[in-house]
Each structure stands twice: as structure tokens, then as C-alpha cells.
C-alpha positions, 0 to 999 in steps of 0.5 A: 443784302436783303436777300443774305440777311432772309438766308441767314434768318433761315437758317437760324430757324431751320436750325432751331426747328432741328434742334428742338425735334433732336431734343424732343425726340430724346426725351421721347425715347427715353421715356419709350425705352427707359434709356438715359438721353446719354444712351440714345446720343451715343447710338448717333 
């Protein structure tokens, strides 16, 4: 049960990290490229 509980645990922090690089990231490029956010999430 442990070892589930750490998996789970990981996940949840590898998913906030790539969410947070996703959201900076955004904010780099429209700020770089003076597009809306809206414009680079539609070029995924």
C-alpha cells in the first residue's frame, strides 16, 4: 500500500510541475510573440 500511496503522490507532482511549465511557458510566449494565450493553445 505504501508503495501505491508514493506512485500516486508522484504523479500528482510530475503533473503540477508540467502544468506550471505549460502555464509559464504560455505566458512566455505571449509575451515573446505578442499572441493572446488563446492563439498558442490552439497551435497544440
Amino acid at each position: 500500500m505504501k508503495k501505491l500511496g508514493f506512485f500516486i503522490i508522484q504523479e500528482m507532482i510530475i503533473s503540477g510541475v508540467r502544468k506550471i511549465i505549460f502555464s509559464l511557458r504560455m505566458l512566455f510566449f505571449a509575451k515573446n510573440n505578442f499572441r493572446t494565450p488563446d492563439a498558442v493553445f490552439c497551435e497544440k
